[in-house]
N, C-alpha and C positions, 0 to 999 in steps of 0.2 A: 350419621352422615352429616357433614359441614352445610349447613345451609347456603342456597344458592347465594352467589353475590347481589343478585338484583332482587331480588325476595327480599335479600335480609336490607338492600338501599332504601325500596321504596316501605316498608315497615318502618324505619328508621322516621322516615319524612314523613310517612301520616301518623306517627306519633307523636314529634316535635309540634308540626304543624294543630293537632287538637289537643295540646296539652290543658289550656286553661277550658275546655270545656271538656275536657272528659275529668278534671279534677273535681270541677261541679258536678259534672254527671255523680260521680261516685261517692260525692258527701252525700248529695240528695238520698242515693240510695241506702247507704248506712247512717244517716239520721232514719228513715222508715224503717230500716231494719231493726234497728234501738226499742223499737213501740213493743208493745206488750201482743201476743192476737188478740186479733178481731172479739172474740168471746168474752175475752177477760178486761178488755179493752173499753171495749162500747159498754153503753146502756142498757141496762136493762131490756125499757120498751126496741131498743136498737137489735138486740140480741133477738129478743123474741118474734122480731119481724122475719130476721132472717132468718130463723129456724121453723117457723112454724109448722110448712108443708111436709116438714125431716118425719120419719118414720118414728117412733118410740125410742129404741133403742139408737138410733144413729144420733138424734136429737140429748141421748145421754150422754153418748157417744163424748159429742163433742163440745158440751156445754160443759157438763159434770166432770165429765174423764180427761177434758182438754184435749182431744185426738186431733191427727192432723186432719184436714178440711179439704178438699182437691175441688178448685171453680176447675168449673167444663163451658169452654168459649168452641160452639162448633159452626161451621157454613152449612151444616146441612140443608139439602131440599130436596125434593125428590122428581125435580125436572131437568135438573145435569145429571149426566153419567159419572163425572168425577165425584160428584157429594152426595149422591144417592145410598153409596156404602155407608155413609157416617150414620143410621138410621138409626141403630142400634149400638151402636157403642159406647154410651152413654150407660147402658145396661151392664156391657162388660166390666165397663169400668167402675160401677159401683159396686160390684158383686166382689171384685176384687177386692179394692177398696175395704169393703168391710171385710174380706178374709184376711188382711193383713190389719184389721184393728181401726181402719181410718171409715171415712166419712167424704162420698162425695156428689157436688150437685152444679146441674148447668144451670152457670151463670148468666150466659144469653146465649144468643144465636146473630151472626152477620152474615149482610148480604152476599151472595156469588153470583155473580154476572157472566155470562158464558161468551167469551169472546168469536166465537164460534157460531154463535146464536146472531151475535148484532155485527159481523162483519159487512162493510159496507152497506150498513142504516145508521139512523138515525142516534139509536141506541149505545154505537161505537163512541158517541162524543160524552158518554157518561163514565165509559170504562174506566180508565187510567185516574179519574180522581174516585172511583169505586174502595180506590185504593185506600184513600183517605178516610171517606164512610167508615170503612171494618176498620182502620185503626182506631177512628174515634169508638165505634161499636165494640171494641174490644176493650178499651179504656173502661166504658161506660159499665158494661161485664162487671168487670172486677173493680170496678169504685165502690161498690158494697164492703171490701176491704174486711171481708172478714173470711179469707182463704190462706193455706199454707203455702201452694203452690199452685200451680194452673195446669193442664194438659190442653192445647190448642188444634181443636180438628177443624181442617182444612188443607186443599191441595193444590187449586189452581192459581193461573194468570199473576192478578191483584190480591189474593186471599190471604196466599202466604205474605208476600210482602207487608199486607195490611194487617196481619196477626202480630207477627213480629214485632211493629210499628207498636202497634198498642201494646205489646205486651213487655216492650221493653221500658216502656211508660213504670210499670210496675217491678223493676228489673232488681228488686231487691228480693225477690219469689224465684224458685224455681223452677223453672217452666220447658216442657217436655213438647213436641209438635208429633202429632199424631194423623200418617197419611189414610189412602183406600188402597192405592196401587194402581194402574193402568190395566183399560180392558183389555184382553184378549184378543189377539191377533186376526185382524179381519182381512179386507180387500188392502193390497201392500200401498205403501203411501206411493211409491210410481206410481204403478197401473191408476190410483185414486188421481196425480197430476196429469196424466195423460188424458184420461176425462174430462178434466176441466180445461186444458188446453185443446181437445175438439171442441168442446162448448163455448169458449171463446169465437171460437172461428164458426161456428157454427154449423160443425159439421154432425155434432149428435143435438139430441131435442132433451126436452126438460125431465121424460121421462129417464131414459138411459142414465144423466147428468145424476137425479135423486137418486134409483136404483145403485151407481156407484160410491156416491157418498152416504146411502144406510147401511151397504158393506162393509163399509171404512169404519164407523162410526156406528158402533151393533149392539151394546150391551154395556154396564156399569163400570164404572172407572174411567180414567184418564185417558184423552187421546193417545194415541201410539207414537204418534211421531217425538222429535226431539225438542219442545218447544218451550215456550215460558213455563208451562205445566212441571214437566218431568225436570226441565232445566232447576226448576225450584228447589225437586226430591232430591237431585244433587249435591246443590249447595249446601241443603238440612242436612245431609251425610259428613260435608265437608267441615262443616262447623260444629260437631258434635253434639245436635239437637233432637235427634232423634233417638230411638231404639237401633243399634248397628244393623244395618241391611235390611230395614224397614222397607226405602223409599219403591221397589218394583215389584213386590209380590204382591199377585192378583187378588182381587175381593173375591167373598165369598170362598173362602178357604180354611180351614182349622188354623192353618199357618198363620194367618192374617189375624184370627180372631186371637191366637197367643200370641202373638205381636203387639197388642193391644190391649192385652191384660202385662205384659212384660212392661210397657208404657209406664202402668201405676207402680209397676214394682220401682223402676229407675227412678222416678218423681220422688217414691217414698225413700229409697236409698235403702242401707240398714247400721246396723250399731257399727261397722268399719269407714261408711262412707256415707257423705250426704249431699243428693243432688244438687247444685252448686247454684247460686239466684246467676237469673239468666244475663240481667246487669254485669257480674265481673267475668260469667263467660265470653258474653262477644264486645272482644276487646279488638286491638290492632290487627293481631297475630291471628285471630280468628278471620278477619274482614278478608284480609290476604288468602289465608286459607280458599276461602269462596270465592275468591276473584282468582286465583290459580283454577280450581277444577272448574270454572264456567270456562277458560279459555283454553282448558287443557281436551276438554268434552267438546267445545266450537259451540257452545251454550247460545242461549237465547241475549237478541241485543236489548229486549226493555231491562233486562239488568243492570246495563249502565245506568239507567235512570232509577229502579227500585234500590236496588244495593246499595245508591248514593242515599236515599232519602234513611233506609235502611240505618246504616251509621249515622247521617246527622240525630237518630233517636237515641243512639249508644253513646252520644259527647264525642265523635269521630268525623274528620272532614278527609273524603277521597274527591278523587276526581278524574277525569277522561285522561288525565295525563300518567295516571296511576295506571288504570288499568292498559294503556298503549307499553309503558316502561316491561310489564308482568307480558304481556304478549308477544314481544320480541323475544321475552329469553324463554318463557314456558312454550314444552313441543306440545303439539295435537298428536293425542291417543286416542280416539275415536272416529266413526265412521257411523252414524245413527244419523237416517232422514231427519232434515235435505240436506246433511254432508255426507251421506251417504245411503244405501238402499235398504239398510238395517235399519229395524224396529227398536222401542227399548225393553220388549221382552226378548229379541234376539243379544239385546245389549246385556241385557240381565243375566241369558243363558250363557253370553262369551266371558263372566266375569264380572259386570256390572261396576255399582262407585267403590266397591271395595276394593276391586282391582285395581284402577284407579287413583286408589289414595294411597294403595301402596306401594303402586310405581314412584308416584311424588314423592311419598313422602322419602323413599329406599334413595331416591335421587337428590334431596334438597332442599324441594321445590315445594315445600310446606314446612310447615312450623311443628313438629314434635312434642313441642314444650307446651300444650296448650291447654285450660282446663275445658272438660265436655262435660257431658250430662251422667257420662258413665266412670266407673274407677279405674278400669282402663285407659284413658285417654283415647287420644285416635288411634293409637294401633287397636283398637278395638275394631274400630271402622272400615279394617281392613281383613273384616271377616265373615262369612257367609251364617245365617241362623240355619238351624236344622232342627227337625222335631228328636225327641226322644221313642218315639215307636208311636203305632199309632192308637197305643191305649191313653198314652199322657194326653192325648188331646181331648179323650171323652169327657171333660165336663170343666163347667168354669172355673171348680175353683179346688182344682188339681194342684200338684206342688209343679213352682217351674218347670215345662216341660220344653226347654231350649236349650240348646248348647251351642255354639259358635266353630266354625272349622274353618281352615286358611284355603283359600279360595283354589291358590293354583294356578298353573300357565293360563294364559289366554288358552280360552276352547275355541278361537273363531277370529285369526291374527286380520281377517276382511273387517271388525269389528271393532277389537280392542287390543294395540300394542304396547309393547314394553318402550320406556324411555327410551333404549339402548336402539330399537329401530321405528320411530316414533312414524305416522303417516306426513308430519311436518314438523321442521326444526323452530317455528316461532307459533302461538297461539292463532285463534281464529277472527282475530276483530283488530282493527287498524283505525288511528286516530287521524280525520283530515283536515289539515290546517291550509288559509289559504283565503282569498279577498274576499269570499263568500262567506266564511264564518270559520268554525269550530262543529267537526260535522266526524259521525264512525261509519263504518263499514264493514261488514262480516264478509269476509274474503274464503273459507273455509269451504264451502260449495260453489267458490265463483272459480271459473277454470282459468288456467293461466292465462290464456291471451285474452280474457277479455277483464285483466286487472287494470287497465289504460285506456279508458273512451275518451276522446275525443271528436267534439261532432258539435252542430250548431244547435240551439235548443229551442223549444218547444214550452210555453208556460203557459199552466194550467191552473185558475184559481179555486179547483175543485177535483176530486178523484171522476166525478160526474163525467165533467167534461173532455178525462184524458179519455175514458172510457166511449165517451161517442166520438169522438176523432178517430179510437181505433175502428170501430164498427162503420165510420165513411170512410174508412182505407187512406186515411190521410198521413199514416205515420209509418208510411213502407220505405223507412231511408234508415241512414245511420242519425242518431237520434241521440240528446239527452234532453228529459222531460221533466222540468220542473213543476212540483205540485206545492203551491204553498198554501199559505193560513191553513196552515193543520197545524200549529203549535200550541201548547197548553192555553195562553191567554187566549188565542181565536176562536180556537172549540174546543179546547179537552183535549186535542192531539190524539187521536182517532189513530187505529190502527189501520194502515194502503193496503191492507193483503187483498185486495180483491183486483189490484195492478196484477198482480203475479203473474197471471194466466194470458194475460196479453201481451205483456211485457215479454212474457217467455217465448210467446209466437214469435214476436218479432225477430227478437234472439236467435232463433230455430231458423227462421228465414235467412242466415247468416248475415243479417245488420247490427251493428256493435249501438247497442242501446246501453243507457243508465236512467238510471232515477235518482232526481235531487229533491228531498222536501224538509221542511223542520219538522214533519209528521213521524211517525213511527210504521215501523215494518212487523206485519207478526215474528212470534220466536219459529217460525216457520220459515220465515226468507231462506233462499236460497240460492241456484245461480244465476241471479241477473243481479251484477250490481248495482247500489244501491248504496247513495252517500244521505243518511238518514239523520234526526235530530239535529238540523242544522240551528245552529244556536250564534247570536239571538235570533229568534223566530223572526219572521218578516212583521207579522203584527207589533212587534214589539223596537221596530225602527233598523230591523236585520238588514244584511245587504241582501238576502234574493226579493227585497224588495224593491232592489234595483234592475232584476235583469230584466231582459226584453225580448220577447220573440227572435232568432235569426241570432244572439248572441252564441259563439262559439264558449264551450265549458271544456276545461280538461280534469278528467277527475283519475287522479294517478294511486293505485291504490299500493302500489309498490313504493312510491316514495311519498307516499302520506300527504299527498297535496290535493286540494281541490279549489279550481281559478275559474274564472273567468276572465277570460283572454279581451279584455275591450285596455286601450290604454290607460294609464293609471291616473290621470292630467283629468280624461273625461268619465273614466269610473265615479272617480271624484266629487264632480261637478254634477253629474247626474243624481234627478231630484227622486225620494224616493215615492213608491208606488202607497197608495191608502187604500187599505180591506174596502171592498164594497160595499157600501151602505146594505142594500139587500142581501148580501151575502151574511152580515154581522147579523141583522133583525133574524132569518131563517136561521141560525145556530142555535140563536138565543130562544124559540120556543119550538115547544111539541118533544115527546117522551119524556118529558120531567126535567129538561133542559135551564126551564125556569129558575129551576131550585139550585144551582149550580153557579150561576153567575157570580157569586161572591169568590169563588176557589175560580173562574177564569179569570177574574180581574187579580187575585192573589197570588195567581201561583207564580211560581220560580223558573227558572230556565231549564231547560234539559237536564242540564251538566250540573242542576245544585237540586236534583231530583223531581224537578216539578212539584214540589209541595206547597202545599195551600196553608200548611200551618204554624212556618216560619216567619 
């Protein structure tokens, strides 16, 4: 199939555009590559430090016999339900490991921060540069520099992103990402918003409120819904980093655990094929890849900000204009809460990312030609694993017992479509350009009439403060409510999810609300729009640092505009607003806030990732 026109344009122009540092990138990587291993490499006393803890034989293994080496970088803990699986997999993976001749040991472990845990605390202003933490903690991993390749367990938020980050630091390795899955279907994510929208209002009490969110939220693995989490497992499918149709089978399963042993098989490769370093796989063609199924799925929006920082680790520069070009011409295939009332093991059971990727790719709208982790390429990824009976699964270290089968029609066309009758003919995320700034939008769950608010605004120098405005009944009009200093320099740029539920009342009251902040929205947002990452943040001399109470906003989601209507003579003229003295000293201490100040005065703009390390 001919690759799309606008796929094969904007590929063109992020490769032009980072030629002289993906050149760099790629000496770098093949001067390391050139080195001798680790073993043979280092020093003696160097050798025997790292080896010491090795068992007998594996310490022969790979000192003596030169075997391959596999670091293990995992987030495990056992206080998230997402990383709670990874417990043991470290086990599988050495059993394997040495059933195939190799040798392998965790090389660290990086933090997971549960955004779900610190939503609207204190704890949120630590998040998004969390991110950074595991890339550096993953760096740090594998600076011991005496491994063949890496296997990276982790699955949510920041984790992924932050593995990646650091692991493409060492991008002359091979390197495999190894998920849990998503738990098991509890109380549906409706009924879960509808609870939280009487608790809003307060028409149920704290008990009901927890009783529906332990429903929701019941057992190990991955939230359900469609959010940064799962939006990740995606991407890793689209970019051929994973084992093919890894990213949704449930923990605690035989499946899962030879999924996981298949991990070490791909990593090892064999005498026809060799896991390919992770450095010349995610190239241009790759980036695109993942920015096609985040928009083609209505994916989560901290992506425009990870996926960017993402590539500047690969010697690649994207940008919001990238991704707006990729979401005019890619249709939405999906329906997976909050764009729709499906789960993602209902998404899994309708077809899931293989489905998915081979609508795309049957149509254009991906790159074919791409190298992955497997000798397949992506048409691998566009296939479902199956066990071989259920004796192959009886022990670790069985001969492969998986085989791969072609997916099939959509089982559930509410869920997951074909191209040919796609739920929308442009992606899920729109770029908004306009005297306010450079600001996106996830339009996929926002219902057609309310892609156009217009309405006089409302500014809030805290999510605090919209919050007790709505609780004195002060925001029952048509409304847009500006929340600022939530950008990376003010505090970390904190995820508003806990607007939702208000915002949504309002909504439901039939008043045409929005939300404007340079803060960030969970991969949860849904339908209240919401003109988010406005860039440059106010802290950083932005214009919503001009607006004013009683100012009229028109935030037009259909023609990609977002204004404020005051004349342009005294827009102009008008001086800008300065962060609150008090508001600045309360970000900067309490939860560890302290320690961070370096990366809020460093970091970047939305739109060039918010990295701290550029």
């Amino acid at each position: 199939m001919k690759l799309n026109a606008t796929v094969d344009a904007v590929t063109q122009r992020i490769r032009t555009r980072s030629q002289p540092m993906r050149i760099a990138y790629l000496a770098q990587l093949d001067a390391a590559a050139q080195r001798k291993p680790g073993a043979q490499r280092l020093g003696c006393a160097n050798v025997a430090h790292a080896f010491a803890a090795l068992p007998g034989p594996d310490k022969l293994r790979v000192v003596a016999e030169h075997a391959p080496n596999i670091g293990i970088v995992t987030a495990y803990n056992d206080m998230l339900s997402a990383h709670a699986p990874l417990q043991h997999y470290p086990d599988l993976i050495k059993t394997e490991a040495r059933r195939l001749g190799a040798t392998a040991q965790v090389a660290g472990g990086v933090p997971a921060m549960c955004d779900g845990v610190t939503q609207g605390t204190a704890g949120m202003e630590l998040s998004l540069f969390s991110r950074d933490v595991i890339a550096m903690a993953t760096a740090v991993s594998l600076s011991h520099d005496v491994f063949s390749g890496a296997l990276m367990l982790g699955v949510c938020d920041k984790i992924v992103p932050g593995l990646l980050i650091g692991a493409l630091q060492f991008g002359h390795l091979p390197i495999v990402f190894v998920p849990a899955g998503p738990m098991t279907s509890g109380l549906s994510n409706n009924d879960k918003s509808k609870v939280r929208e009487k608790a809003a209002q307060g028409l149920v009490g704290r008990d009901e409120l927890l009783q529906a969110e332990s429903a929701a939220y019941h057992g190990e693995g991955t939230c359900t819904f469609y959010g940064t989490a799962n939006s990740n497992q995606m991407l890793l499918e689209a970019m051929g980093l994973h084992v093919p149709g890894t990213a949704f089978v449930n923990p605690g399963s035989a499946m899962r655990d030879e999924l996981t042993r298949e991990a070490v098989r791909t990593l090892l490769g064999n005498a026809d094929f060799k896991c390919p370093p992770i450095g010349c796989l995610v190239d241009e063609r790759c980036m695109v890849n993942a920015m096609v199924a985040l928009l083609a799925t209505g994916g989560s929006t901290n992506h425009l900000i990870h996926w960017v920082a993402v590539a500047r680790a690969a010697g690649l520069v994207i940008d919001w204009d990238d991704f707006s070009s990729l979401s005019d011409a890619v249709p939405l295939l999906t329906r997976v809460y909050p764009n729709g009332s499906a789960d993602v093991n209902q998404f899994q059971a309708a077809g899931g990312p293989g489905y998915v990727i081979r609508e795309l790719l049957d149509a254009g709208f991906m790159h074919a030609d791409v190298l992955t982790a497997r000798a397949g390429g992506l048409r691998e990824y566009t296939r479902q694993p199956v066990g071989s009976g259920a004796q192959a699964f009886a022990g670790a270290i069985q001969s492969p017992a998986l085989t791969w089968q072609d997916i099939g029609a959509s089982k559930d066309d509410s869920v997951v479509r074909p191209v040919s009758a796609p739920f929308s003919a442009s992606g899920g995320l729109k770029l908004l350009l306009g005297n306010l700034g450079r600001s996106v939008i996830k339009i996929s769950a926002v219902p057609d009439d309310r892609h156009v608010v217009e309405a006089a605004c409302r500014v809030f120098d805290s999510q605090e403060a919209l919050q007790q405005a709505f609780a004195g009944n002060e925001l029952d009009r048509d409304l847009v409510c500006v929340v600022r200093w939530q950008g990376p320099q003010a505090n970390g740029m904190p995820e508003l999810h806990k607007l939702t539920p208000p915002l949504a009342v309002l909504q439901g009251k039939g008043f045409k609300v929005a939300l404007v902040t340079d803060g960030r929205m969970s991969g949860a947002s849904g339908k209240v729009p919401a003109a988010i990452h406005v860039s440059p943040e106010a802290a950083a001399g932005g214009a919503l640092a001009r607006v004013r109470d009683g100012d009229v906003i028109r935030l037009d989601a259909s023609a990609g505009t977002l204004q404020v209507l005051v004349p342009t003579d005294e827009w102009a003229a008008r001086p800008l607003a300065v962060m609150p003295q008090a508001l600045r000293a309360a970000n900067a201490v309490g939860t560890g806030r302290e320690l961070f100040a370096n990366m809020r005065r460093n970091a970047g703009s939305a739109e060039q990732g918010a990295c701290s390390w550029l």
